[in-house]
N, C-alpha and C positions, 0 to 999 in steps of 0.2 A: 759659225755653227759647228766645225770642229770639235771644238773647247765643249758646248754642249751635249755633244756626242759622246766626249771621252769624261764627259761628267757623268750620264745617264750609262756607261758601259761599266765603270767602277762600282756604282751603285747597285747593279744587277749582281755582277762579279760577288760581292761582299754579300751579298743577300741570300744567294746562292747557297753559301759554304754554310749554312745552317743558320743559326738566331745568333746576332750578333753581340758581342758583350757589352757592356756601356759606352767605352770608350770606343769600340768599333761604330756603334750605332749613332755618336755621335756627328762620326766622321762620314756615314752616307746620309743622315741629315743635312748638314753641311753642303757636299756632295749635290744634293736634291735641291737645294735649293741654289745654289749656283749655274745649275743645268735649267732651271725653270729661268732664273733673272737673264740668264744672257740670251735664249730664246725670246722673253718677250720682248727684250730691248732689242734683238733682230729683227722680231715684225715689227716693232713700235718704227722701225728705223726705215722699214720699205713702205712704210703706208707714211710718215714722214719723218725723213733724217733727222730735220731740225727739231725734232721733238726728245733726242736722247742728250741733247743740251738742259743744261739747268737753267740757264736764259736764254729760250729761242731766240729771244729779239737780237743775241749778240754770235747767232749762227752763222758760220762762213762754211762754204766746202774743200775749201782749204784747208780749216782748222781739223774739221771732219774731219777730211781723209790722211790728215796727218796725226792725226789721234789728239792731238792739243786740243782738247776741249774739256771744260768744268763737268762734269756728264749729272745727268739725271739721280738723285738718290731716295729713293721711298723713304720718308717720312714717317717714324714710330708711331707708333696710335700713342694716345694721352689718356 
C-alpha cells in the first residue's frame, strides 16, 4: 500500500504545479493508473490471496509470500 500511496502523492504533487504538458501528463496517467492496479490487487488479495495468481489452482503461501508467483494480468479488451 505504500507504493500506492507514493503513486497517488506524485500525481497530486504534478497536478498541483499547474496544467501539465504532454509529456508531464503522460507520466501522472501512468502514475494513476499504477496507484489504482496495485490498490485493487491489495483488496483483491484480502478478500482472497490466491486470486492475484494467474492460476489459482497452482497457489501456495509460500510462493505468496515470497513473491514467486505468475501474478494476475488484465486482459486488453479486443
Amino acid at each position: 500500500m505504500p507504493n500506492a500511496i507514493d503513486y497517488l502523492r506524485s500525481v497530486s504533487e504534478d497536478l498541483r504545479r499547474g496544467p501539465p504538458c504532454p509529456r508531464k501528463l503522460q507520466y501522472v496517467v501512468l502514475n494513476l493508473h499504477a496507484a489504482a492496479e496495485v490498490l485493487l490487487r491489495a483488496r483483491l488479495a484480502r478478500m482472497r490471496w490466491t486470486q492475484v495468481f494467474r492460476d489459482p489452482g497452482t497457489a501456495s503461501h509460500r510462493r505468496y509470500e515470497s513473491g514467486r508467483l505468475r501474478e494476475l494480468h488484465p486482459r486488453p479488451y479486443s
